[in-house]
N, C-alpha and C positions, 0 to 999 in steps of 0.2 A: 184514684181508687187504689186502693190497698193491692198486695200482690194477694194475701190470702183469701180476701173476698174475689178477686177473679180469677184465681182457682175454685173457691168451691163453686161459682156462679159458671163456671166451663164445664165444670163435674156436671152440674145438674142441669145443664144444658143439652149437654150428650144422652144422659138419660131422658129429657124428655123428648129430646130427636128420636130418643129408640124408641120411645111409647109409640111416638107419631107416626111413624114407618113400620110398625108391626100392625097398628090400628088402620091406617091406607089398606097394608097388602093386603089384611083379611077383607077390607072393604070389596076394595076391588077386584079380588078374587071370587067372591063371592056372587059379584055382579057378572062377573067371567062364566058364572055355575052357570046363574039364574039365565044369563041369555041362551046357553045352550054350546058355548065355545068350546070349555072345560069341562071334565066328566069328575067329580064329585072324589076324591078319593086316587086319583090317579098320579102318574108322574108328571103329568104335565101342572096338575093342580098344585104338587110341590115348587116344580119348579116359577111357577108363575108365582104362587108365592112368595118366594125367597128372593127373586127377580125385583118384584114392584116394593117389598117390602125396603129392601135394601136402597134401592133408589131413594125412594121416598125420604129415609136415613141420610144418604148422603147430601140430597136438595135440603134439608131441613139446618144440617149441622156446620153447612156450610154458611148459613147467613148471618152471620155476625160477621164471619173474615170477609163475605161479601162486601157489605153494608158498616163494613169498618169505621170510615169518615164520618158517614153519617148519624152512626148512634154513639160516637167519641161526643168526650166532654170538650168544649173548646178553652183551647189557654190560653194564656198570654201572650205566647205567641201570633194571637189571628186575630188581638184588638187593634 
C-alpha cells in the first residue's frame, strides 16, 4: 500500500472513530436520561457524555494498531 493511501485511509479513519464515539455517547447517554440515572441538561449529563463519548473514540481508533497482523497484506516473507 502506498504511504499516501495510508494516510488519507488513517485521516478518515479517525474521523469515522469521531462519528462513532459522539453517536455512542449520545446513545447512551440518553439511555442514561430515559432510565432515570441522569437528569436531562445537567452536569452530570455533560460529563457522562464526554466520558463514554470519548471512550467509545478511543476503543474504535485503536483497531487497526490492535488488529495489525491480522488486516496486513501478507508478503513474501510468510510464503
Amino acid at each position: 500500500m502506498s504511504t499516501g493511501k495510508l494516510i488519507v485511509l488513517s485521516i478518515a479513519w479517525v474521523f469515522a472513530s469521531i462519528t462513532i464515539g459522539v453517536v455512542v455517547g449520545v446513545l447512551l447517554t440518553e439511555i442514561l436520561v430515559l432510565t432515570g440515572l441522569i437528569d436531562n441538561g445537567s452536569r452530570e449529563y455533560t460529563i457522562s457524555l464526554n466520558v463514554i463519548a470519548f471512550s467509545a473514540f478511543a476503543v474504535v481508533v485503536t483497531v487497526p494498531l490492535v488488529f495489525r497482523k491480522r488486516f496486513a497484506e501478507d508478503g513474501p516473507e510468510d510464503e
